[in-house]
N, C-alpha and C positions, 0 to 999 in steps of 0.2 A: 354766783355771788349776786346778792338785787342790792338795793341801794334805796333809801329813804329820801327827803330833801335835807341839806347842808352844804358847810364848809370846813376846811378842816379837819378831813373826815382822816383818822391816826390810825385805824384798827386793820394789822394784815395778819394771816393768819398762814399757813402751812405746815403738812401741804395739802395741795387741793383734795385728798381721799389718802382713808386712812384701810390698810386690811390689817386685819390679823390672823395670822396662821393658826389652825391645831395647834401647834407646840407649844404657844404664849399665850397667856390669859389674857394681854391687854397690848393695847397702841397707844400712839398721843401725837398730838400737834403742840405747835408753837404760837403762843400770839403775843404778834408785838405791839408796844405803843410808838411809834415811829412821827406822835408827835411832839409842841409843845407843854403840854397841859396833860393833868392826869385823867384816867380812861379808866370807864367802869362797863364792864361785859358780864353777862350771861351765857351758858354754852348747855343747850337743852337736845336730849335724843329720845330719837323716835322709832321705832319698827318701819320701814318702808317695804309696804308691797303693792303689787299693780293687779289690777282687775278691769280685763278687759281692754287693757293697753293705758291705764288711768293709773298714774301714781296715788298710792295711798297710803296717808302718813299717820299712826298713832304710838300714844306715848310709851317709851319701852319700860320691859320689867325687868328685861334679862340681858340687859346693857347699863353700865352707871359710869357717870363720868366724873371725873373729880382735879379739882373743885369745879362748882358749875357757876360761882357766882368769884370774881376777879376785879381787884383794881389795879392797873396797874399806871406807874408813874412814866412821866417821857423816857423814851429810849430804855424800857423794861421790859424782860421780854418773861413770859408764864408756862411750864408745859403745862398742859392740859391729858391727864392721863384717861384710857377710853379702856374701860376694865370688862370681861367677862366672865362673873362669881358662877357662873357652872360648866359644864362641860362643854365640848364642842358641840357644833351641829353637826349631822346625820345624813346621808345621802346629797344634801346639794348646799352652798353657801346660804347665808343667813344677810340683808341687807339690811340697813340703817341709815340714816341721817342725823346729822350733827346741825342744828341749828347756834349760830352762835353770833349773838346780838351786842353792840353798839350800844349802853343806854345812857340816858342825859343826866348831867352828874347831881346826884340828889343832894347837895349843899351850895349850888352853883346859885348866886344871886339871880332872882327872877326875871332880869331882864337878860340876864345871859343865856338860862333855859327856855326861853320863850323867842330867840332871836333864832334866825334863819339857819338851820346846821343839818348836815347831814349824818345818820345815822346809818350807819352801816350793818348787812347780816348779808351772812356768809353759811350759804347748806354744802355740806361736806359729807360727801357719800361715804360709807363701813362696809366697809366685809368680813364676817367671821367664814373663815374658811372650815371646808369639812373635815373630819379626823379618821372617813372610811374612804377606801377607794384609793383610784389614782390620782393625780394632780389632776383640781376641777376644770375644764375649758369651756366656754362658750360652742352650741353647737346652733347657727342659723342657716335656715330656710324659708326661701322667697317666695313669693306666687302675689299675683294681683287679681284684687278681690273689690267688690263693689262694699260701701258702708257709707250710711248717711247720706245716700243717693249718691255719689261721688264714685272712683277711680281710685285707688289706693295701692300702694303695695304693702304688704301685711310679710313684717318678719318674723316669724313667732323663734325662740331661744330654746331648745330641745337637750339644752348640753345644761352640767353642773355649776357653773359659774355664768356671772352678768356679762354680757355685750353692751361695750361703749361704741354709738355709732357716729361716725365723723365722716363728712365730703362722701355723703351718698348722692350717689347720680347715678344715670342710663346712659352705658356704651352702646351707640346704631352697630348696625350693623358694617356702617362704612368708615366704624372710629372714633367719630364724634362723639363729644362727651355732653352731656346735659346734667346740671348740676338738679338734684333734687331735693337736699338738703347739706347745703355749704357749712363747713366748720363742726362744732358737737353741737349734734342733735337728738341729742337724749343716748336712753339705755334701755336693753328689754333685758329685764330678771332673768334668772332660771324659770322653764314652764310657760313664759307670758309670753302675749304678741303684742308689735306698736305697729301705727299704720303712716304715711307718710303720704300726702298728695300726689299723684302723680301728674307727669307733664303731658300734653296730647302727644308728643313723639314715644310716648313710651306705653300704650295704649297697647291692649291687642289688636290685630294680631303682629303686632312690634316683635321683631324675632331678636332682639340685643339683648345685651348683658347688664345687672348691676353689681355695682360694686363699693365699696366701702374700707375707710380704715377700721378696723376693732381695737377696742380697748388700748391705743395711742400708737398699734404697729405704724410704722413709716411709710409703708409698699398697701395699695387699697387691694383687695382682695375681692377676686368674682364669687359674689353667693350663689350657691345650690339652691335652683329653683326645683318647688313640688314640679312632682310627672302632672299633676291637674293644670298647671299651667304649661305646659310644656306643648 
């Protein structure tokens, strides 16, 4: 969720990421006006895919959301239904983003649209899930790798489904933990890799483990390093 400048900012939305299975054509969220005064939104999607560990976002064909353009009054809440008019995807999930905007109320006397407010937007990741196979999973593999002159550990996603990554850090050898990236920090698609700084403890030839939660499990999980790092 990014944030504009303002006050007063009314627009909540959930939930945070919307999938949709094979079986159903479509998803949807909710968005509410939770304040006093009435709320005019936009809700725009995109195709998201990454190159090179770079998110990359344009505008979709094969995704439509309805309605995309919303006013709603205090304490009114909207679904927003998130439709896909052909079939499923094919061998691995399909990713998206929901952009969905805040705008300044187009009949608001001009000193009130021109006064200090926060506009609020909110990206909300999509998944169309695949209609072959078995249920898609994420499949990661670690190894540290040099990029951009730097230390990096390079996840690359080898499995059918996206990896959410949360509280990556480096187990020493002697147990300690060193955090390398605290909280959500990002996601590597199906087929992509992301890279993440690494710490000088985690350096080779650092014989420790990493580990991570995926996709909001509770318990972090040691990654399968390449035999090239090993």
């Amino acid at each position: 969720m990014f944030a504009a400048a303002a006050h007063g900012a009314s627009l909540q939305v959930s939930p945070t990421s919307v999938v949709v299975p094979a079986s159903q054509n479509a998803g949807g969220l909710t968005l509410e006006n939770t304040g006093g005064t009435p709320l005019h939104g936009q809700v725009r999607v995109f195709r998201w895919r990454q190159k090179d560990g770079v998110d990359q976002l344009e505008p979709a064909r094969d995704l439509v959301v309805s309605p995309p353009m919303l006013r709603l009054s205090p304490g009114q809440r909207q679904l927003v239904r998130v439709i896909r008019p052909g079939a499923p995807p094919v061998g691995e999930e399909t990713a998206y983003r929901l952009i969905v905007d805040e705008l300044p109320d187009p009949v608001a006397p001009d000193d009130a649209r021109h006064g200090l407010r926060f506009m609020l937007q909110y990206v909300i990741p999509v998944f169309l899930l695949p209609a072959d196979g078995p249920p898609p999973s994420p499949e990661l593999h670690a190894r540290r790798v040099q990029a951009s002159g730097r230390a990096v550990l390079e996840l690359h996603n080898t499995g059918r489904q996206h990896a959410q990554i949360a509280d990556l850090q480096y187990v020493a050898p002697d147990g300690r933990r060193h955090a390398i990236a605290p909280g959500l920090s990002g996601y590597v698609l199906p087929g992509q890799v992301r890279h993440w700084p690494l710490p000088a403890i985690a350096l080779p030839p650092a014989s420790g483990a990493f580990q991570a939660r995926i996709n909001g499990e509770p318990v972090a999980q040691t990654l399968p390093m390449d035999e090239a790092d090993r």
